[in-house]
C-alpha positions in Angstrom: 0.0 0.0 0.0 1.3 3.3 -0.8 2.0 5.6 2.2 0.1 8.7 2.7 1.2 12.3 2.4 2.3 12.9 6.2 4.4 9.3 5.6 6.1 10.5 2.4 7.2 14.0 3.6 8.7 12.4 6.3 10.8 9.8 4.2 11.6 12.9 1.7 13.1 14.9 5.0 14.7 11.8 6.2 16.6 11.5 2.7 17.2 15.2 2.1 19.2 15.3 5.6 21.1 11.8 4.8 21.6 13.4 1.2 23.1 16.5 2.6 25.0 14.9 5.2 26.7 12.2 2.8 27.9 15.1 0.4 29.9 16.7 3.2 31.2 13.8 4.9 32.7 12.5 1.6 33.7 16.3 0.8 35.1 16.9 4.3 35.3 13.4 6.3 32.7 12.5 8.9 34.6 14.2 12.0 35.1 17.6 10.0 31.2 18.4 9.8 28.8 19.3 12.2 25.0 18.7 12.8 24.7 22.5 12.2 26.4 22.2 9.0 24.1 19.5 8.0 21.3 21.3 9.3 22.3 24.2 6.8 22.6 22.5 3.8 19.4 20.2 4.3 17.0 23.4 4.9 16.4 22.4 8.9 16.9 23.4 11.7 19.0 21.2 14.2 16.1 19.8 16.2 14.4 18.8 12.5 17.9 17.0 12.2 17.7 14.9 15.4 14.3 13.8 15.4 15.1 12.0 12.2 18.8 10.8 13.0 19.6 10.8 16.8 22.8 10.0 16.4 25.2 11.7 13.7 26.7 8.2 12.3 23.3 7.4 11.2 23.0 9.5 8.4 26.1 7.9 7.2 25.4 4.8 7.3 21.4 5.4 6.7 21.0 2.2 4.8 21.2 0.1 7.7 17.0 -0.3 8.3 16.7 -1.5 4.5 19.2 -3.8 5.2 17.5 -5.2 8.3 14.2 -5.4 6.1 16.0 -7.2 3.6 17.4 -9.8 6.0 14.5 -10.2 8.2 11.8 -10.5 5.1 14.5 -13.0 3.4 14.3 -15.5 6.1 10.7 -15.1 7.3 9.4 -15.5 3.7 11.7 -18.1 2.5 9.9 -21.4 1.3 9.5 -24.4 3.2 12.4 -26.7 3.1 15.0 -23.7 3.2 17.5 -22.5 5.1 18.1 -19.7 6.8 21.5 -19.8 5.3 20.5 -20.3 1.3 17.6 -17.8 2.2 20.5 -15.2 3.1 23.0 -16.4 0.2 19.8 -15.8 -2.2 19.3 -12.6 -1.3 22.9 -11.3 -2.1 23.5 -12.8 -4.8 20.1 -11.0 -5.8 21.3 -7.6 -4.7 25.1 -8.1 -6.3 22.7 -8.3 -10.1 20.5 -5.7 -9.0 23.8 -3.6 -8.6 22.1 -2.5 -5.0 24.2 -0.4 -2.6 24.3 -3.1 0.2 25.8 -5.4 -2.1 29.4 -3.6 -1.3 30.4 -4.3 -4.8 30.2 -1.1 -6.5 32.9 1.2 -7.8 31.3 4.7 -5.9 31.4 2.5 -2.9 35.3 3.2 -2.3 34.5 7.2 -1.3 31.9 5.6 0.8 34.8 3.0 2.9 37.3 5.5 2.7 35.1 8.0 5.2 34.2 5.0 7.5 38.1 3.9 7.5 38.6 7.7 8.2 36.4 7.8 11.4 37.0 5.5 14.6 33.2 6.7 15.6 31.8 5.4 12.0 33.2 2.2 12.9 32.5 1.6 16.0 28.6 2.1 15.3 28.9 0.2 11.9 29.7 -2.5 14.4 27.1 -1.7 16.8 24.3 -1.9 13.8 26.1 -5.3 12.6 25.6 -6.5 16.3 22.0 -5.3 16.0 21.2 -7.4 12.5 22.4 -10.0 14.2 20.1 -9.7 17.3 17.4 -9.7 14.8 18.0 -12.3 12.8 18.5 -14.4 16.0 15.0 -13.0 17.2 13.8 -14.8 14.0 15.7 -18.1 14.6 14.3 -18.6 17.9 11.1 -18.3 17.3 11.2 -20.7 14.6 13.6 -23.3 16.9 13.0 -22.4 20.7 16.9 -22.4 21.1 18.2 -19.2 22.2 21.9 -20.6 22.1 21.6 -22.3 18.1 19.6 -18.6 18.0 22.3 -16.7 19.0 25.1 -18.3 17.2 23.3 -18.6 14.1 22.4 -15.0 13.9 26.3 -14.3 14.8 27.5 -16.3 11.8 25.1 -15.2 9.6 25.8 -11.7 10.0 29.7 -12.4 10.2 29.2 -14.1 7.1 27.1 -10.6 5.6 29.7 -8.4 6.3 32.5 -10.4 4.9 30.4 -10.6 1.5 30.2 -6.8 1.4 33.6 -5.8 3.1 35.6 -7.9 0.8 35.0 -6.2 -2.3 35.1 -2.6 -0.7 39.0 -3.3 0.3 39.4 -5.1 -3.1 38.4 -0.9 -4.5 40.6 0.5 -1.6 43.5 -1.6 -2.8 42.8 -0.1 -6.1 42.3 -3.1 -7.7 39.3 -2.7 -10.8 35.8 -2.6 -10.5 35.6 -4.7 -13.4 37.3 -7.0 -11.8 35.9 -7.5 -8.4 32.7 -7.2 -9.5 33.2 -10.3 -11.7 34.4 -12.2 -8.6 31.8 -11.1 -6.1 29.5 -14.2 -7.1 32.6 -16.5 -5.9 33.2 -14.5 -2.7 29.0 -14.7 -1.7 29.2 -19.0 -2.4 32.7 -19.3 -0.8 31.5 -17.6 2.7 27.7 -19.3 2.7 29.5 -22.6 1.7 31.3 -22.6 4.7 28.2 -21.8 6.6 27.1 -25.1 5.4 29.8 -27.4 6.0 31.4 -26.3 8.7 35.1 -25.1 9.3 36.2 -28.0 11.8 38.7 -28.9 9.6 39.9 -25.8 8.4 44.0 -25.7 9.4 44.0 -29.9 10.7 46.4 -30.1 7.5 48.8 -26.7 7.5 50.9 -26.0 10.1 50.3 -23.5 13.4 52.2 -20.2 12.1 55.6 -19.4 13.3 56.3 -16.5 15.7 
């Protein structure tokens, strides 16, 4: 159903401020600007800016709730017979054609991991929201199993798995190797992490040796 007026104008704000905010971080760096700055160049004042984003790292990284949508919707409306796990590989292997944002694979996305390798605040909340998928997901799992502990873990791998899928190509672009390139390979990189989600690393080292030093 289409949202009404008072809905939309709110989800236009909401985007005008990330907008705003986005351009000077990647102009500036995220601890350069402040909320009046952003404030400015959105057209609100600073109490307009925190009723939408309490916290400045937020309109950063403003593309967290899609990707908790995404997640949650993938494994609650996943066939019967699925996995959680394939649900999950499904879905980013989806995104990565759809050339979506959260797929981590696109060339623009380099400005975009340069500001958060810039900012020790960026980070820590990136890994505050990752912590929060997680919780979610596991919320999910639960429900479905009645095990809070196979809950917990699985939501912990699940999401450990996400954000290796989309931080590998980002470092692959702050290497400067080509887009091209690591595009192309981004299919591999999704099956190799989900594939170890599904059989296991208990065997992973038994047959190299400890390193030295």
């Amino acid at each position: 159903m289409r949202p009404g007026l008072r809905e939309r104008k709110k989800q236009e704000a909401r985007q005008r401020i990330s907008e705003a905010a986005t351009s000077l971080f990647l102009e500036r760096g995220f601890d350069d600007v402040t909320i009046a700055e952003i404030a400015e160049a959105a057209g609100y004042s600073k109490v307009t800016v925190f009723n939408y984003f309490p916290r400045k790292e937020d309109m950063f990284l403003d593309l967290y709730p899609e990707a908790e949508e995404l997640l949650v919707s993938a494994i609650r409306q996943r066939p019967p017979g699925q996995s959680p796990v394939d649900a999950v590989r499904g879905l980013l292997h989806r995104l990565l054609r759809e050339h979506h944002p959260l797929s981590g694979a696109l060339p623009h996305m380099k400005a975009f991991a340069q500001v958060v390798a810039d900012s020790a605040a960026l980070r820590s909340r990136a890994r505050e929201r990752r912590d929060e998928l997680a919780g979610k997901v596991a919320e999910l799992i639960e429900k479905e199993t009645g095990d809070p502990y196979t809950a917990a873990l699985t939501g912990n791998l699940l999401l450990a798995a996400v954000s290796t899928v989309v931080i590998t190509p980002i470092g692959r672009l702050l290497e400067g190797r080509a887009a091209k390139a690591i595009t192309a390979d981004q299919p591999g990189v999704i099956d190799r992490a989900f594939d170890l989600l599904t059989t296991g690393i208990g065997d992973i080292g038994a047959n190299t040796p400890p390193p030295q030093g």
